[in-house]
C-alpha positions as CSV (number, residue, x, y, z in Angstrom):
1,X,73.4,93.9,29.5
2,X,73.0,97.1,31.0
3,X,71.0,96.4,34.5
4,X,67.6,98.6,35.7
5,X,68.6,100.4,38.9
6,X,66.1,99.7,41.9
7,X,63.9,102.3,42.6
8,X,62.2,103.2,46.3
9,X,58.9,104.4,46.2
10,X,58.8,107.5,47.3
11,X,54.7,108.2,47.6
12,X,51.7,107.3,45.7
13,X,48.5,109.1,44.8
14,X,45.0,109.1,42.8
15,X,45.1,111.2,40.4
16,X,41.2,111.5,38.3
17,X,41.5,111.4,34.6
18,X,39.8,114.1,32.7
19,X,36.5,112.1,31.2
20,X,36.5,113.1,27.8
21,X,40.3,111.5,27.4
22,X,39.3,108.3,29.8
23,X,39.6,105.4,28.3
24,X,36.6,102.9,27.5
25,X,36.4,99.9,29.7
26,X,39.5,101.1,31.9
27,X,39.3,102.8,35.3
28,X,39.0,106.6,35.5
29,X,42.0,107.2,37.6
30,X,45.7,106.6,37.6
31,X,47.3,105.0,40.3
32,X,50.4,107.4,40.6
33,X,53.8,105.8,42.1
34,X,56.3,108.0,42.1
35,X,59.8,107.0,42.2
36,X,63.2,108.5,42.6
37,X,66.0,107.9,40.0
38,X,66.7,111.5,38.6
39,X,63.3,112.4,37.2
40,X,61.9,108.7,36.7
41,X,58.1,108.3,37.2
42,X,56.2,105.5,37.0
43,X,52.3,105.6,36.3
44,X,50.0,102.6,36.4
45,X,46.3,102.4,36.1
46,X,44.8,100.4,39.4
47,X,44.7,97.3,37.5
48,X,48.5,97.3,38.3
49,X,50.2,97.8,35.0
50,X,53.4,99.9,34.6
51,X,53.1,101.9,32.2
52,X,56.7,103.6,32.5
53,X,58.4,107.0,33.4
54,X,56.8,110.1,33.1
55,X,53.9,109.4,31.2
56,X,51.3,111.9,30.9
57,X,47.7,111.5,32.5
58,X,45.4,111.8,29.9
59,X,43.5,115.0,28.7
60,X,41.2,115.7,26.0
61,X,42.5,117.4,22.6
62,X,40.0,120.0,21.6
63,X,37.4,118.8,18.5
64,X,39.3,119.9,15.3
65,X,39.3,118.8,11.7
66,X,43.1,117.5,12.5
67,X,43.1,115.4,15.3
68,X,46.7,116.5,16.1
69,X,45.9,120.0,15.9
70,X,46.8,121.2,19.4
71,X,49.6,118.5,19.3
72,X,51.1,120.5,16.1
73,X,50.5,123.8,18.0
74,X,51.9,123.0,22.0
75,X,54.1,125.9,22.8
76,X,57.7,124.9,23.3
77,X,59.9,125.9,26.2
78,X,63.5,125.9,25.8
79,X,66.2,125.5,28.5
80,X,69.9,124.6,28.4
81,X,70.3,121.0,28.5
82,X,72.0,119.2,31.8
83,X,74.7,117.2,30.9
84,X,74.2,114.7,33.3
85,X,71.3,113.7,31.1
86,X,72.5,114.3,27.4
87,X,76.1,113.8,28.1
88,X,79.2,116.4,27.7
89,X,78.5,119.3,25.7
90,X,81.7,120.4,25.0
91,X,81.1,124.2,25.1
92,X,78.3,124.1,22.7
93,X,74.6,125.7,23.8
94,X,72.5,123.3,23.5
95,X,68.6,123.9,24.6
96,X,66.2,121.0,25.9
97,X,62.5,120.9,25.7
98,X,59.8,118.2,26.0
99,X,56.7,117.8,24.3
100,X,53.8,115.3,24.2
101,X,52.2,112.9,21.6
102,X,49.7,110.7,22.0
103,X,50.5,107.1,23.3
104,X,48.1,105.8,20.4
105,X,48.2,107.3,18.0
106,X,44.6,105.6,16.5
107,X,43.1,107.6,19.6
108,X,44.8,111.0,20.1
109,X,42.4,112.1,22.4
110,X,43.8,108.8,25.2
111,X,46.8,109.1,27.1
112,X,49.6,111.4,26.4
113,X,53.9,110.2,26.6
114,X,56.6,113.0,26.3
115,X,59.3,113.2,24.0
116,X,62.5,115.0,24.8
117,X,64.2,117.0,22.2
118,X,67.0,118.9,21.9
119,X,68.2,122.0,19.6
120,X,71.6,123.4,18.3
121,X,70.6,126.4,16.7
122,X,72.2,126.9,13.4
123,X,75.8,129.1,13.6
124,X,75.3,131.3,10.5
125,X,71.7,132.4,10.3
126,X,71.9,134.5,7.5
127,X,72.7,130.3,5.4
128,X,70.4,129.0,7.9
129,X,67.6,126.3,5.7
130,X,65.4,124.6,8.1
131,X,66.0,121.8,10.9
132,X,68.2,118.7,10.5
133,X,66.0,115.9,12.6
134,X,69.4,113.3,13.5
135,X,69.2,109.8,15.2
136,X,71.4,107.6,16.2
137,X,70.3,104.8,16.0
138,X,69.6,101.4,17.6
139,X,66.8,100.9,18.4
140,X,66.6,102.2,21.9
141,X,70.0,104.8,21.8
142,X,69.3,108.2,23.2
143,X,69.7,111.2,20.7
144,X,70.0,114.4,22.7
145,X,73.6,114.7,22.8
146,X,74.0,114.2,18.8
147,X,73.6,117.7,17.9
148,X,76.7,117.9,20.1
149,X,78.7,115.1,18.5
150,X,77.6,117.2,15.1
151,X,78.1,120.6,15.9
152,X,81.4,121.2,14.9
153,X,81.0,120.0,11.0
154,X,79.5,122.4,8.2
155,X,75.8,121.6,8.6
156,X,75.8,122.9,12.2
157,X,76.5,126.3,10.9
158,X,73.1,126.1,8.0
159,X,70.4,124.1,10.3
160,X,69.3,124.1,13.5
161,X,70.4,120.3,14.2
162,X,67.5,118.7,16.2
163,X,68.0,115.2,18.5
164,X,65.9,113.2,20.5
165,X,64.6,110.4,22.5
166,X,62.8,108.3,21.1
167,X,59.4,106.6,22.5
168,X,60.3,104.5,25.6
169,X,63.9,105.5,25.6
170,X,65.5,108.3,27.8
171,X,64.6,111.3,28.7
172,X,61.5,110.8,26.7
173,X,58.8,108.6,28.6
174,X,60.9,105.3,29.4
175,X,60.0,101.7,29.0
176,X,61.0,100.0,31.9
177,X,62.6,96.5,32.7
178,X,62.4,95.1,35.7
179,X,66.0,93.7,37.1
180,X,66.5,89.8,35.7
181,X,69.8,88.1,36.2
182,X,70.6,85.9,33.2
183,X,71.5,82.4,33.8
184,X,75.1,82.0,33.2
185,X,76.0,80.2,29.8
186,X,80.1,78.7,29.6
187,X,81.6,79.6,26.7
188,X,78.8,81.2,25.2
189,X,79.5,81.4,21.5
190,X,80.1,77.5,21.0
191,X,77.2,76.1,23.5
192,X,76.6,72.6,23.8
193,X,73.1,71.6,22.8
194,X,72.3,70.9,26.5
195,X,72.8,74.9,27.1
196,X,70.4,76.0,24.4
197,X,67.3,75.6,26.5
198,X,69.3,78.3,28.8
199,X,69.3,80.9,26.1
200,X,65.6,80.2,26.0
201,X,64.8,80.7,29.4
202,X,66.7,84.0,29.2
203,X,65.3,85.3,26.3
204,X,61.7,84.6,27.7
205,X,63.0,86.3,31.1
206,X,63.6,89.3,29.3
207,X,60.1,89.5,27.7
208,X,58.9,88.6,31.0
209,X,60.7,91.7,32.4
210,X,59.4,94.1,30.4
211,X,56.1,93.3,29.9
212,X,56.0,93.4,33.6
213,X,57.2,96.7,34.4
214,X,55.5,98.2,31.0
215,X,52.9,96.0,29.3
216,X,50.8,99.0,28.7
217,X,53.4,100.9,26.8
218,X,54.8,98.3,24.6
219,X,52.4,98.1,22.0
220,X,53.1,101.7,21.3
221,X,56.8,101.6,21.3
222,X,57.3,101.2,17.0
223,X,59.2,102.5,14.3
224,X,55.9,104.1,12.7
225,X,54.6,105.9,16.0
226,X,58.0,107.1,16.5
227,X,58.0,108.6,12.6
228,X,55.1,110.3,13.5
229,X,56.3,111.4,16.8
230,X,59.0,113.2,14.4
231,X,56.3,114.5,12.2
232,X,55.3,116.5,15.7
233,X,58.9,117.5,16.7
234,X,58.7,119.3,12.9
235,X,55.4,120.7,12.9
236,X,55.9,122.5,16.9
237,X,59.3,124.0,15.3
238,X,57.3,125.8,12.9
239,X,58.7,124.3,9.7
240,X,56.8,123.2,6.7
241,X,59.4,120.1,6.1
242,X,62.1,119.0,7.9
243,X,65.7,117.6,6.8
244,X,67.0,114.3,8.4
245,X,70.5,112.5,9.1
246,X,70.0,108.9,10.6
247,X,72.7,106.0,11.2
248,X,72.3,102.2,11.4
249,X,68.6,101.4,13.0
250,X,67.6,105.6,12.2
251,X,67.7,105.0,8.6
252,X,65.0,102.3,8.8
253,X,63.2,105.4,11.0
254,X,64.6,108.3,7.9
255,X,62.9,106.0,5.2
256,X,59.9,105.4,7.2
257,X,59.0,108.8,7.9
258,X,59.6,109.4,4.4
259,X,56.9,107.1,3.6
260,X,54.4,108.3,5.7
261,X,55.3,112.1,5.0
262,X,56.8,112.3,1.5
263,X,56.0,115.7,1.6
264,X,56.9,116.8,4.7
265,X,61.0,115.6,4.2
266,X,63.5,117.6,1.9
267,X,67.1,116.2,2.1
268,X,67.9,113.2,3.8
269,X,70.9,111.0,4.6
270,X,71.1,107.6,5.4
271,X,74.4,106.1,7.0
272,X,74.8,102.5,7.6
273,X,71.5,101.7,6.5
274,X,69.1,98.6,7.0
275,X,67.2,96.7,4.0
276,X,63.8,97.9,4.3
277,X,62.2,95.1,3.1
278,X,63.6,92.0,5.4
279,X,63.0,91.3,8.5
280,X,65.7,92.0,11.2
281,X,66.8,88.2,11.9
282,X,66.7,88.1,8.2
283,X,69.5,90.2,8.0
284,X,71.2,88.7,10.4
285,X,72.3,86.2,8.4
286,X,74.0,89.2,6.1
287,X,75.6,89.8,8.9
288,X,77.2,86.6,8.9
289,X,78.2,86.7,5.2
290,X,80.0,90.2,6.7
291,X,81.9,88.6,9.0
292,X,83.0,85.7,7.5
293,X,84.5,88.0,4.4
294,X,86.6,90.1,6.9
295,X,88.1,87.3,8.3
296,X,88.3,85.8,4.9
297,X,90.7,89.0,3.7
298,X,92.4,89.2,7.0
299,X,93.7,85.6,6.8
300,X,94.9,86.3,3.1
301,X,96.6,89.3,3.9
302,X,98.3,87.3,7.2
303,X,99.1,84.4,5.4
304,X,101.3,87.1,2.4
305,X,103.0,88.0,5.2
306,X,103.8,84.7,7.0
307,X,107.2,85.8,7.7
308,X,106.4,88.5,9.9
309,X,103.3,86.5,12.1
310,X,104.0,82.7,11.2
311,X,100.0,81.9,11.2
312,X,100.2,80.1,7.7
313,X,101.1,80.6,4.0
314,X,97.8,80.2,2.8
315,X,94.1,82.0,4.1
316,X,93.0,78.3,4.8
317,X,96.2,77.6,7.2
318,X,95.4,81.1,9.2
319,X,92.4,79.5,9.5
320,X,93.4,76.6,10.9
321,X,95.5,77.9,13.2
322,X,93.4,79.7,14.9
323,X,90.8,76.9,15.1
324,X,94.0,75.4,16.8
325,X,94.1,77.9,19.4
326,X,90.0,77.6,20.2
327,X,90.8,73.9,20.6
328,X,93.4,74.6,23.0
329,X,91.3,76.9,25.0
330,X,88.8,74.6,25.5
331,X,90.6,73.0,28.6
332,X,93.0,76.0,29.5
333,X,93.8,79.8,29.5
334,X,95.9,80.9,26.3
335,X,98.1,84.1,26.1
336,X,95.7,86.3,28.3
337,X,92.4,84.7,27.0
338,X,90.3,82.8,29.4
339,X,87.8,80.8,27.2
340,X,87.4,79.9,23.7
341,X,84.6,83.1,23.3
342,X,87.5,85.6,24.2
343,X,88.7,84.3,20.3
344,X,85.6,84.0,19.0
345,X,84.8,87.3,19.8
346,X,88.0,89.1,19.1
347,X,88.4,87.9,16.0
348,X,84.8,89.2,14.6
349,X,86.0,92.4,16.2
350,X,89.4,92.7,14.8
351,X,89.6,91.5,11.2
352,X,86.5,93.9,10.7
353,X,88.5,97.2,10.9
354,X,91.7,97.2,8.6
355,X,93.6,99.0,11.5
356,X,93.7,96.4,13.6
357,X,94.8,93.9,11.2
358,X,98.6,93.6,12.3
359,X,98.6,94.0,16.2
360,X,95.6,90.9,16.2
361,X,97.8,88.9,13.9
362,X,100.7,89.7,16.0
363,X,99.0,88.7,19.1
364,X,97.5,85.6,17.3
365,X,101.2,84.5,16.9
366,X,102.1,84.7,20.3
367,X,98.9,82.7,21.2
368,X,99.5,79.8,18.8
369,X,103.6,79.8,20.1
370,X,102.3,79.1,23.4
371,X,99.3,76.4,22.0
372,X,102.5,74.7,20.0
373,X,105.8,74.9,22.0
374,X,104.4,75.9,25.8
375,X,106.3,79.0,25.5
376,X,104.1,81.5,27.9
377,X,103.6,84.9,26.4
378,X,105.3,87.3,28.0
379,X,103.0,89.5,30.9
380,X,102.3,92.4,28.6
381,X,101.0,90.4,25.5
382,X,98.6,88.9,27.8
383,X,97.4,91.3,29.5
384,X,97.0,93.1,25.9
385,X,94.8,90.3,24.4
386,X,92.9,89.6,27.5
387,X,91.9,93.8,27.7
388,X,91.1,93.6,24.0
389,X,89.1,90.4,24.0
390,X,86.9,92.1,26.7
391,X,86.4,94.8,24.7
392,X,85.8,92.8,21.4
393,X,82.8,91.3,23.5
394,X,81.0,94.8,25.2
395,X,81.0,96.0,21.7
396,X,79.8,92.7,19.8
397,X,77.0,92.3,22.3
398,X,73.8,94.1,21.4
399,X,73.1,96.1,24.4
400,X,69.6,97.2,22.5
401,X,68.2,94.1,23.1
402,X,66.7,95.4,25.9
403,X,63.5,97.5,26.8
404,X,62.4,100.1,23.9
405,X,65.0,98.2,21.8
406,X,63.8,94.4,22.1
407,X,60.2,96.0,21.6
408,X,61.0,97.5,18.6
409,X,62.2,94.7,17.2
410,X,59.6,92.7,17.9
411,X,57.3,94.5,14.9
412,X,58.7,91.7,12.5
413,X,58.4,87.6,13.3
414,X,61.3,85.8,14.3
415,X,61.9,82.0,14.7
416,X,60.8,79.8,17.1
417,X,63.4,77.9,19.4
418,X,63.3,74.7,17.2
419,X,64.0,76.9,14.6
420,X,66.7,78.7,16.5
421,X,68.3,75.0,17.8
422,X,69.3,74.1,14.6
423,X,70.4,77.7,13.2
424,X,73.0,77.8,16.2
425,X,73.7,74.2,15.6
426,X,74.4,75.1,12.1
427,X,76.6,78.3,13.0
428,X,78.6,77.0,15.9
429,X,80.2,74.9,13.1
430,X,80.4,76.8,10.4
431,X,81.0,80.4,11.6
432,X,81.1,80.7,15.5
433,X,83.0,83.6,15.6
434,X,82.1,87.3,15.9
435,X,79.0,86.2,18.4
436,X,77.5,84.7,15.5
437,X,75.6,82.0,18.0
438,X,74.8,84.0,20.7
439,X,74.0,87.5,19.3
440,X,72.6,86.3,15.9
441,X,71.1,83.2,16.1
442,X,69.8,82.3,19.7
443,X,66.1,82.3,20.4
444,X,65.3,85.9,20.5
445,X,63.0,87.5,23.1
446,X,60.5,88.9,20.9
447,X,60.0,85.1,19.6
448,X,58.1,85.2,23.1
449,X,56.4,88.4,22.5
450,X,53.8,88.6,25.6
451,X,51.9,91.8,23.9
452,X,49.8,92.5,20.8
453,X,51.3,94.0,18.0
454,X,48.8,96.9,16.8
455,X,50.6,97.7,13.1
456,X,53.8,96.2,11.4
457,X,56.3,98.5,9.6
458,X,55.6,100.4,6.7
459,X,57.3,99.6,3.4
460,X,59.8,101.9,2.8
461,X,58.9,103.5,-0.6
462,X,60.0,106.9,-2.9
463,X,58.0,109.5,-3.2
464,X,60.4,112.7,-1.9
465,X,63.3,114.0,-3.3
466,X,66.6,111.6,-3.7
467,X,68.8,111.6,-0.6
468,X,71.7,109.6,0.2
469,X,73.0,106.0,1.3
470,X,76.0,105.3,2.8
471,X,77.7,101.6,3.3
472,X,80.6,99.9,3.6
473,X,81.8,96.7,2.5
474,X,82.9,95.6,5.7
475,X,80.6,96.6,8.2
476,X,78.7,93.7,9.9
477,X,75.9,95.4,11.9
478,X,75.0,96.6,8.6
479,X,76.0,94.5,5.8
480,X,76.8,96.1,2.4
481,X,73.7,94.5,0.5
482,X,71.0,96.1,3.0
483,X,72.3,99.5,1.9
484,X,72.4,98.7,-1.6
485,X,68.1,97.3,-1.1
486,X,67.5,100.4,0.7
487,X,68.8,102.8,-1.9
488,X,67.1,100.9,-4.8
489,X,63.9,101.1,-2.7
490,X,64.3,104.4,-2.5
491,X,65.9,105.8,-5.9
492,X,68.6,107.2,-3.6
493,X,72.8,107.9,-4.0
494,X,74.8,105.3,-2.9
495,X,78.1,105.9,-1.6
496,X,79.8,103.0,-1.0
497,X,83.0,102.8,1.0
498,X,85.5,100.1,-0.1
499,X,87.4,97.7,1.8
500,X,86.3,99.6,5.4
501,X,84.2,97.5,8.4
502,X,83.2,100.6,10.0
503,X,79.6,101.6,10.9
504,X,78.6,104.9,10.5
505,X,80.9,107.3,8.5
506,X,79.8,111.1,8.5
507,X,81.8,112.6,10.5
508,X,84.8,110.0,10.4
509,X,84.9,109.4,7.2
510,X,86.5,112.6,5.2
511,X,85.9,111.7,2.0
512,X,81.9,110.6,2.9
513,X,81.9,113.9,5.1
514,X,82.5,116.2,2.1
515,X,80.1,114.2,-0.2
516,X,77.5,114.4,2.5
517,X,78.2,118.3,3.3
518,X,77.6,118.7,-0.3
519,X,74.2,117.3,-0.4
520,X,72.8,118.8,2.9
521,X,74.2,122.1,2.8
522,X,74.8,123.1,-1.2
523,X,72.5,120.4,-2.6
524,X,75.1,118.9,-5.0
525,X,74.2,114.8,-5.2
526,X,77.1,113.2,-6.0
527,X,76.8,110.6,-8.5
528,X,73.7,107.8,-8.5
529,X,76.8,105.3,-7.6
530,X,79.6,107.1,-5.7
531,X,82.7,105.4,-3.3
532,X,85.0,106.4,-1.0
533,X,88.3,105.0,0.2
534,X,88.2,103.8,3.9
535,X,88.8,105.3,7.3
536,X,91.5,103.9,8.0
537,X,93.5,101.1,5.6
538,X,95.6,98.0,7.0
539,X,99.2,98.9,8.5
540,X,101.9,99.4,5.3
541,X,103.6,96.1,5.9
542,X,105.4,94.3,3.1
543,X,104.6,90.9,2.3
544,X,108.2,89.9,2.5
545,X,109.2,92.0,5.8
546,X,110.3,89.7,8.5
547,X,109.2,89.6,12.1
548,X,112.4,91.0,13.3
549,X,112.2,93.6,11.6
550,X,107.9,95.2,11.4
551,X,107.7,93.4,15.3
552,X,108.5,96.5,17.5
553,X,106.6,98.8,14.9
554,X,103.5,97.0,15.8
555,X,101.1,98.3,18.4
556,X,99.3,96.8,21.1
557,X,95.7,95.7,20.4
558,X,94.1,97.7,22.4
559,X,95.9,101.1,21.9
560,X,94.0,100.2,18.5
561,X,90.7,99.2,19.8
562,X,90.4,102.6,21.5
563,X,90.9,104.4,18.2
564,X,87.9,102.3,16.6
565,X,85.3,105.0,16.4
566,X,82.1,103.5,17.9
């Protein structure tokens, strides 16, 4: 988990709030603590509560038939964007500017937050048709630089692509965390019942830690304030409706906004997409079905070619082989791999992208030579698996479960730690691989949610023109079936891309990338029910190659990771 730097106070002030925008029942000033960490400011009233960085002190908005009049009509100021905030940008102009929207948006005459947005304008302006609005993702990733990442395919040169920062994340105004420091947990993804209550006590640490440093704020952090936050970001740029491109937690945002402005959105894409209509731990357990099917087709396609990695002749033996090695590593280090959660997560990681396939089998063999006949792998095989197991685990492990991301999550219920007991219990059995226990199925923090939840998410419904889904079979953050839910909710294409674990595809994807060009920039829609071939296939080995032979053909697990587009 990403840590909160410490800040030093650097000066504090009273600063009077304007009286028409004070707030009933709360004092009429700001206590104003300023501290340095780039441009991070913290606010809190004099009751003591942090209400995060940069938030603006509250002034009144003008009587007007539309309450977010003057929010529509705030003059925007453009300047180049600082890389050191919105990351490289590779020789493209892109401009920066921040506006405000209300905090509440139930009272838009209260306190004010800023968003930060950013602009590639579009390259051909005589084709140029509106803004495309892009996220990310998440919840709680940054969008600035995507423009960037964007601007060299074909619908940088007909819009004027258009990131930001979401609510509470960035260089928008930030939720805050306070520093914890989890209490360690050996071999994590197969814990002993004693350890559960530890995954408790972190999880409630976490809510702790940001309700502390910004109770005030989290209430206010949600997928439908940030919709409408969007719904600003359109209506300052001067356009009557806006065209949108959101991956993984962005197309629960895309559909969202579409529901609360069905007139306001044209042509909309949706990559990697959630089921709108279940709850986030309820697709966790989609998730697992995902995981366990990749492993599933990796251990048949090992165990065709059991005379190149010796792991079995049948999917069940692969399987039991490496349940072999996780045995073994239970009281000692194996081929580079430390503890049993160095397999656990590598092989969620690895059998989910067909590339990878043959170097993790490979490396698999050596593992279960050593486990069998004591022969140590040689230096450069272990040093191999034990890089790529570490990498396996940073991107397994949700690093949005923190700050605007664990708050935006915590819009739908989740389970209570009896509930969570037996569901890790249950998993650490029958699928602890991949994270499953840990990630998935420990006590979340939001099942400790310390603030009130003002609204829950809108149901994603149709009502604007068909757009486009995009999902793989594979891909485990996302699994296939929430893509299919969201474009039957929606009456939108669905491109699906066989046999590929990937997770988010414009861009990468060629085939996906010309189907998707199609739509945004010439409005062709490809057919109701579309596919694609993956990204990238399994290597070309025969099943009745021997190892002497493919061996020395086969590269090193993480030359591959480091192809794996994130």
């Amino acid at each position: 988990m990403r840590r909160t730097p410490p800040y030093r106070s650097v000066g504090a002030v009273e600063v009077p709030l304007n009286e028409p925008g004070a707030r009933p029942g709360l004092p009429r000033t700001l206590h104003v603590t300023r501290f340095r960490d780039g441009e991070t400011v913290r606010f809190s009233r004099s009751s003591g509560v942090v209400l995060a960085s940069v938030l603006t002190l509250a002034t009144a908005v003008p009587a007007a038939a539309d309450p977010l009049t003057d929010f529509h009509r705030q003059p925007v100021s453009w300047s180049p964007c600082d890389e050191t905030k919105v990351g490289p940008l590779e020789g493209l102009p892109l401009e920066c500017a921040t506006l405000v929207a209300p905090v509440d948006y139930r009272n838009p005459a209260g306190d004010r937050l800023q968003v930060a947005i950013s602009r590639l304008k579009a390259t051909d302006p005589a084709r140029r048709r509106g803004i495309l609005l892009v996220n990310p993702g998440g919840p709680g990733a940054p969008g600035l630089g995507l423009p960037v990442q964007l601007g060299r395919q074909e619908i940088a040169q007909v819009y004027d692509l258009i990131g930001f920062d979401p609510r509470g994340v960035g260089q928008s105004t930030q939720l805050q965390c306070t520093v914890i420091d989890e209490l360690p947990i050996k071999n994590q993804t197969r814990p002993a019942d004693a350890d559960f209550g530890v995954f408790t006590a972190n999880a409630k640490a976490e809510d702790h830690a940001c309700q502390e440093a910004g109770g005030a704020l989290r209430p206010y952090i949600n997928t439908n304030n940030t919709a409408r936050d969007m719904d600003i970001i359109r209506a300052v740029l001067g356009e009557q409706r806006t065209n949108y491109l959101g991956y993984s937690y962005g197309t629960q945002l895309g559909a969202t906004y579409g529901t609360l402005f069905p007139s306001r959105l044209d042509r909309s894409v949706l990559d990697s997409a959630l089921d709108p209509a279940k709850s986030w731990h309820e697709q966790d357990f989609d998730s697992v079905d995902a995981i366990r099917a990749n492993i599933d087709l990796w251990a048949e396609w090992v165990a065709a070619r059991n005379n190149t990695f010796a792991l079995g002749t049948s999917a069940d033996a692969v399987k039991a082989a490496i349940e072999e090695i996780a045995t073994a590593l239970r009281t000692r280090s194996i081929a580079g791999m430390t503890e049993v959660s160095h397999l656990d997560y590598g092989i969620g990681f690895y059998t989910r992208y067909r590339e990878s396939w043959a170097s993790y089998a490979n490396r698999m063999q050596f593992a279960l030579i050593e486990v069998r006949q004591g022969i140590k792998a040689a230096p450069s095989v272990a040093e191999d698996l034990a890089n790529a197991s570490r990498i396996a685990r940073e991107r397994t492990v949700l690093h949005t479960q923190e700050k605007a991301g664990v708050t935006v999550k915590c819009e739908w219920n989740w389970p209570d730690p009896q509930t969570s007991y037996r569901e890790m219990r249950r998993y650490r059995q029958a699928m602890p691989y991949g994270g499953v226990v840990p990630e998935l199925m420990a006590p979340n923090p939001c099942a400790f949610r310390s603030f009130q939840r003002l609204q829950t998410p809108v149901r994603a419904t149709r009502g604007y023109p068909v757009g486009l889904v995009v999902q793989a079979d594979g891909d485990t953050q996302t699994a296939y079936p929430n893509g299919v839910a969201m474009a039957t909710a929606l009456g939108d294409t669905l491109i699906s891309v066989r046999d590929d674990g990937n997770h988010g595809h414009y861009r990468y994807n060629d085939c996906v990338t010309k189907l998707v060009d199609g739509y945004l920039v010439r409005g062709v829609l490809p057919p109701s029910r579309s596919s694609c071939p993956p990204y990238a296939e399994a290597p070309d080995i025969p099943v009745d190659t021997r190892s002497s032979l493919v061996a020395p053909a086969i590269e090193s697990l993480t030359a591959v990771a480091s192809r794996i587009h994130p």
